[in-house]
NUKOL-542724 format. One record per residue (C-alpha): residue in one letter; y, x negated, z negated. Coordinates in Angstrom, 3 decimals, always signed. Layout:
! residues N
BAKE   r         py         px         pz
BAKE   a          Y          X          Z
...
***
This chain:
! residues 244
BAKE   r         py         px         pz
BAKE   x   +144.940   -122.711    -99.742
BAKE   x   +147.823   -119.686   -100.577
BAKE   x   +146.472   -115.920   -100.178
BAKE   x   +148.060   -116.134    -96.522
BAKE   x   +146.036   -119.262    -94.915
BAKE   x   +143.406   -117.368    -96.362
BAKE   x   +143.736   -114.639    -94.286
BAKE   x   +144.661   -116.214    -91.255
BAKE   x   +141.305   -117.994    -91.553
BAKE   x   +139.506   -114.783    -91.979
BAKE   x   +140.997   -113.467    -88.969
BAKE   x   +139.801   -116.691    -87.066
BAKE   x   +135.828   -115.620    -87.784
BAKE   x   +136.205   -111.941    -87.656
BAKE   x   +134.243   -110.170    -84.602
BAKE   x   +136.505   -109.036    -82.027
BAKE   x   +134.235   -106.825    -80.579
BAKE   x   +133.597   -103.315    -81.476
BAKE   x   +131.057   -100.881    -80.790
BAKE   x   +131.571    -97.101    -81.131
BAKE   x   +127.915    -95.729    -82.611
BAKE   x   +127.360    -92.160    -83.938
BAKE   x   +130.512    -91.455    -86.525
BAKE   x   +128.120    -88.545    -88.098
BAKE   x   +125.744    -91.694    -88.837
BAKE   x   +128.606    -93.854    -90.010
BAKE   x   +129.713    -90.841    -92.614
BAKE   x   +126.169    -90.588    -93.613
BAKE   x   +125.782    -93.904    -94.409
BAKE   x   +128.942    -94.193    -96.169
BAKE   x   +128.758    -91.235    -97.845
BAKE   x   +125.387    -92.609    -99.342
BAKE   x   +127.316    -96.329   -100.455
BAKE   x   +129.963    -93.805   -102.400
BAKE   x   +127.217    -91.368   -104.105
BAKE   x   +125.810    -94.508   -105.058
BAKE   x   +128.905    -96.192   -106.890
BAKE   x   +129.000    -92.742   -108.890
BAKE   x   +125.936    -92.456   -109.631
BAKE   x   +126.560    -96.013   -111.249
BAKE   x   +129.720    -94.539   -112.809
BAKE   x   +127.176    -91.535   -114.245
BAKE   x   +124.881    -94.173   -116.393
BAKE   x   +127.220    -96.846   -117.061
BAKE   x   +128.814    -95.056   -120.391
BAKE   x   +125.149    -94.863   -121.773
BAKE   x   +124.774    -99.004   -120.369
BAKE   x   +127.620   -100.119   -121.801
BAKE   x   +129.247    -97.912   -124.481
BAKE   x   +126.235    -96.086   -125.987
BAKE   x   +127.586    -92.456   -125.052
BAKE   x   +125.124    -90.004   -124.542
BAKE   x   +123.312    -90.032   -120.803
BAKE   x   +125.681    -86.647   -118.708
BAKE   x   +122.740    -85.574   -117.016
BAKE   x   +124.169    -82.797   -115.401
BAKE   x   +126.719    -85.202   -113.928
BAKE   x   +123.379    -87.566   -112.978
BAKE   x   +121.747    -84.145   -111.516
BAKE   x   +124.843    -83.445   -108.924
BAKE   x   +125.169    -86.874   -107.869
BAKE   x   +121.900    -86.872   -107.020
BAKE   x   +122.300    -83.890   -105.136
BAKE   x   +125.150    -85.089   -103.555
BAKE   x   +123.053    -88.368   -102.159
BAKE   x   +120.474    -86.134   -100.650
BAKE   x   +123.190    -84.404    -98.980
BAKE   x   +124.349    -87.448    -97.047
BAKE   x   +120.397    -88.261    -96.680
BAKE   x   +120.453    -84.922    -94.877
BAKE   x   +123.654    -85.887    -92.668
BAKE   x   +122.181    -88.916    -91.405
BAKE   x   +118.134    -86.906    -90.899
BAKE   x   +120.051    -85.459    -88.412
BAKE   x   +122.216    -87.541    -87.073
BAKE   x   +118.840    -89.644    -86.070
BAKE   x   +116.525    -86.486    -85.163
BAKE   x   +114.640    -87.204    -88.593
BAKE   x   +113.359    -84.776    -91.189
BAKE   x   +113.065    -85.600    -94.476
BAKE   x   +109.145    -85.011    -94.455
BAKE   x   +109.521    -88.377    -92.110
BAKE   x   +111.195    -90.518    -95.219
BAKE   x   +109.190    -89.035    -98.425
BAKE   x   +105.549    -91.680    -98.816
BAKE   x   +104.108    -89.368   -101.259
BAKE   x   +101.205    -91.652   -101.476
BAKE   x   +102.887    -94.133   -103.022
BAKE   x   +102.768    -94.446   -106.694
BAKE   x   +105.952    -94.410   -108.446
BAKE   x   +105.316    -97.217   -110.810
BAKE   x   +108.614    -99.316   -112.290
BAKE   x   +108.364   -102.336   -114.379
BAKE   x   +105.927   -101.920   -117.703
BAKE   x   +108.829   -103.463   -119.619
BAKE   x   +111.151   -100.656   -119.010
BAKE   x   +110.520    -99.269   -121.803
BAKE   x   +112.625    -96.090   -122.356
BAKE   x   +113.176    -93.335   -119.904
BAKE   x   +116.990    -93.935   -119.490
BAKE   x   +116.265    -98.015   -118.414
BAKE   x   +114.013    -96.132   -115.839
BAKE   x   +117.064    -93.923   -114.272
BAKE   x   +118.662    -97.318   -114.041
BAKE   x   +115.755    -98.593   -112.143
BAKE   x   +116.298    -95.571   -110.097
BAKE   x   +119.953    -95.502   -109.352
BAKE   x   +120.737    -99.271   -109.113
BAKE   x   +117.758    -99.177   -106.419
BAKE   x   +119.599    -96.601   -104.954
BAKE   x   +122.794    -98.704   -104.696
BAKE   x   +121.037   -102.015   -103.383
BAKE   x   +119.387    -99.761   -100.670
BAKE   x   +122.650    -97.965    -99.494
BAKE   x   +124.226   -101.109    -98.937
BAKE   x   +121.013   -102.614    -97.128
BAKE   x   +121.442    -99.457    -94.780
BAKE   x   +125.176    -99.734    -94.183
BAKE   x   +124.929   -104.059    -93.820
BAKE   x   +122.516   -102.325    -90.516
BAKE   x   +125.013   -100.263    -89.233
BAKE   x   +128.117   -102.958    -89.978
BAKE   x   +125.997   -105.508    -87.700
BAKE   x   +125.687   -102.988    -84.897
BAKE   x   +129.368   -101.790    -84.705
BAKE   x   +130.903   -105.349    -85.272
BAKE   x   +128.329   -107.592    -84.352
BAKE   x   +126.668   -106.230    -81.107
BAKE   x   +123.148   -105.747    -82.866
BAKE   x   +121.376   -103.259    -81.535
BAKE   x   +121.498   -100.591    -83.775
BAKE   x   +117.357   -100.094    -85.277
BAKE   x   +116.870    -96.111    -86.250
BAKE   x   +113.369    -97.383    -87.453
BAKE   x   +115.876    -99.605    -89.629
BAKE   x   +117.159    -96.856    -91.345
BAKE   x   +114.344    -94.837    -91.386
BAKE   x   +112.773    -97.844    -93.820
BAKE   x   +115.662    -97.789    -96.108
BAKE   x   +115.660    -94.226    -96.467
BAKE   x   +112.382    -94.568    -97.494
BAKE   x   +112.709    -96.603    -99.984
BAKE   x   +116.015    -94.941   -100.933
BAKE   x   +113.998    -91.815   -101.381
BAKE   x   +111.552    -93.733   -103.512
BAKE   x   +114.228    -94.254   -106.447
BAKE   x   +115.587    -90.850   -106.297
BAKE   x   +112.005    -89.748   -106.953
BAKE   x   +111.586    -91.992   -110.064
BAKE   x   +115.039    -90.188   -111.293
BAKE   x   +113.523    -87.104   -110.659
BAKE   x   +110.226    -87.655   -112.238
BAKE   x   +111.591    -89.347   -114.995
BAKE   x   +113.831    -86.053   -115.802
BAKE   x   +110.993    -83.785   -114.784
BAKE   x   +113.461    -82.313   -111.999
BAKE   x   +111.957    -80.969   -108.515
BAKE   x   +113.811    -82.308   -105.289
BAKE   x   +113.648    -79.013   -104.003
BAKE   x   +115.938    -77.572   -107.287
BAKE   x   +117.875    -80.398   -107.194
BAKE   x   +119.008    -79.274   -103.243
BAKE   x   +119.366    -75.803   -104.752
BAKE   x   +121.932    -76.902   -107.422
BAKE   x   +123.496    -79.108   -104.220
BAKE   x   +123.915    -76.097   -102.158
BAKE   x   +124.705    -73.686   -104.974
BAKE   x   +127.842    -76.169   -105.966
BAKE   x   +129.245    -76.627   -102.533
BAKE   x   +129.115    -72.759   -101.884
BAKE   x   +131.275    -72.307   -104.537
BAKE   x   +133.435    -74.860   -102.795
BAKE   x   +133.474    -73.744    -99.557
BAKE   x   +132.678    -70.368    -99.279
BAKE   x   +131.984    -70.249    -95.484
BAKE   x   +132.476    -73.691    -94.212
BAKE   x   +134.220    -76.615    -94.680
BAKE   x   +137.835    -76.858    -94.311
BAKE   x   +140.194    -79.488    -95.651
BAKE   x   +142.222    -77.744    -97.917
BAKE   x   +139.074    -76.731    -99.790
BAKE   x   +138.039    -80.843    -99.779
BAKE   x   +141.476    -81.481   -101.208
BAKE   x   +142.166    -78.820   -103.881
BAKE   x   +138.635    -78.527   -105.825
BAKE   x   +137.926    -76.123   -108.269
BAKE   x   +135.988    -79.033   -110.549
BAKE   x   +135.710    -76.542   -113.874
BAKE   x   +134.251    -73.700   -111.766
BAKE   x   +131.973    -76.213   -109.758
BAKE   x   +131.322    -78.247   -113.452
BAKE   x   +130.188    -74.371   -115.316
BAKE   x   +127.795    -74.216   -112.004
BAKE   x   +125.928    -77.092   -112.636
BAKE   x   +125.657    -76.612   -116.012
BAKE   x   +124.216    -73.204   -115.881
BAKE   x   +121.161    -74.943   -114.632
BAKE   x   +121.178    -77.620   -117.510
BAKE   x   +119.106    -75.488   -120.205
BAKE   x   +119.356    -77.943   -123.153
BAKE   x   +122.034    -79.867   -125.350
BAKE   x   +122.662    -83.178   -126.573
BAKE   x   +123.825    -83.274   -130.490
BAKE   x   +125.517    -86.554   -130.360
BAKE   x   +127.655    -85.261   -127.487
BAKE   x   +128.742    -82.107   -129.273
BAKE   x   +129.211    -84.239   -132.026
BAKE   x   +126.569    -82.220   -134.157
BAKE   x   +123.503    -83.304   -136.461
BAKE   x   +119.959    -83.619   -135.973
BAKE   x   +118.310    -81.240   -133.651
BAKE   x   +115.542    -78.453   -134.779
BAKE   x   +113.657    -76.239   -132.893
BAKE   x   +113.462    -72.423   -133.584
BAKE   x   +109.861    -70.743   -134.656
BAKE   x   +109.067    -69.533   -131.728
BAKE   x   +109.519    -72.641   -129.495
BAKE   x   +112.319    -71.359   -127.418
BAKE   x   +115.176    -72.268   -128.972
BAKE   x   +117.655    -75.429   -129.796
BAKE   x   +119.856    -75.030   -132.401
BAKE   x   +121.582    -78.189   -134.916
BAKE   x   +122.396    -77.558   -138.050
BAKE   x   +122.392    -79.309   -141.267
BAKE   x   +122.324    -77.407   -144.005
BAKE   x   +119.189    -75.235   -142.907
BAKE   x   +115.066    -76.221   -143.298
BAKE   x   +114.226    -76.955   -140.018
BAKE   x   +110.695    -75.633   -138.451
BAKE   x   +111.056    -78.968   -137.143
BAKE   x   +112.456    -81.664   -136.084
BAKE   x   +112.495    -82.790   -132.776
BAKE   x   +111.935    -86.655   -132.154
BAKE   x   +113.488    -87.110   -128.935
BAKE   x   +116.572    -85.621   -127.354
BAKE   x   +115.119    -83.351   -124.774
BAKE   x   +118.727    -84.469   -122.902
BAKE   x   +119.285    -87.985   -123.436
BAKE   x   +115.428    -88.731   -123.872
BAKE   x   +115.639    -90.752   -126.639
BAKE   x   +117.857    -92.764   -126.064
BAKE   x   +120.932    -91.334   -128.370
BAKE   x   +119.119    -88.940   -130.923
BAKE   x   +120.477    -89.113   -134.193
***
């Protein structure tokens, strides 16, 4: 079969009938499938190449989930106190054993989910399902569930994480949106934003020695040709998982 019978057959089983649903629902549910591919692009140099863990890049996509989260709340008449079961435990497999195999827990859960939602909304505007808000109210339950093991895992609040959300697109748009902001992004200014709020450093980024903590608890410093107070054991950045 040559690339072009291929096609043809896939035109022969593709659904020729389309439904128009709620486009602010479609965006939010897309928008959630793309903050989930990059917050797979945000861990996979720590899976795969052993480079330190860019957890300020892990803290705005995050933040940048919850914001489509937020689109599609509304877009259903849902609040997010309707998708957040604080009674469940947030318990991951005992074999995870480090806190960065835990954020991959989180965020590949967060990926399986988005799709789950949008495979809901791709059978009611191509296949004449009847589109289920109870549906996606499930999904974004359990969607919230694995940005709450990131969060606990990294001992960040959801409600700073919103804050840092808000803070960053202010800075892009500083009234509303408009599409010559979207399309000419000030990514330095909106990258020194987000790291204000990220209070500690990773040596083996900055490509520095071990790191020691200063007398009076407060601050980092790396050096290595100074008698630390002492060392610290685990990157308070990477957790552990890249200390030198």
């Amino acid at each position: 079969m040559t690339p072009e019978q291929y096609i043809e057959n896939v035109l022969r089983t593709e659904s020729p009938d389309f439904e128009i649903i709620d486009t602010r629902l479609l965006h939010g549910v897309i928008g959630c499938c793309t903050e989930a591919a990059e917050l797979l692009e945000a861990i996979r140099p720590n899976m795969f190449y052993e480079e330190c863990l860019d957890k300020v890049n892990l803290k705005e996509e995050v933040g940048d989930m919850l914001w489509y989260i937020g689109v599609i709340l509304d877009a259903c008449e849902l609040k997010f106190e309707d998708i957040m079961d604080k009674n469940t435990i947030l318990q991951v497999n005992p074999f995870q054993q480090t806190p960065n195999t835990v954020i991959y827990h989180g965020v590949i859960g967060c990926c399986i989910l988005s799709g789950d939602m949008l495979d809901i909304v791709k059978k009611s505007l191509f296949y004449s399902r009847e589109l289920s808000i109870s549906d996606i109210k499930h999904r974004l339950i359990s969607i919230m569930w694995n940005i709450r093991v990131i969060l606990e895992i990294n001992q960040w609040t959801l409600e700073e994480v919103m804050e840092l959300n808000i803070a960053k697109l202010r800075k892009r748009y500083p009234e509303q949106f408009r599409d010559d902001l979207a399309a000419n992004r000030d990514l330095k200014a909106e990258r020194k934003i987000l790291e204000e709020d990220q209070k500690d450093i990773c040596p083996k980024c900055a490509g520095l020695g071990k790191i020691y903590i200063s007398d009076d608890g407060t601050q980092l410093f790396t050096s290595e040709g100074v008698t630390p107070i002492y060392e610290i054991k685990v990157c308070p950045v990477c957790n552990g998982e890249c200390y030198i």
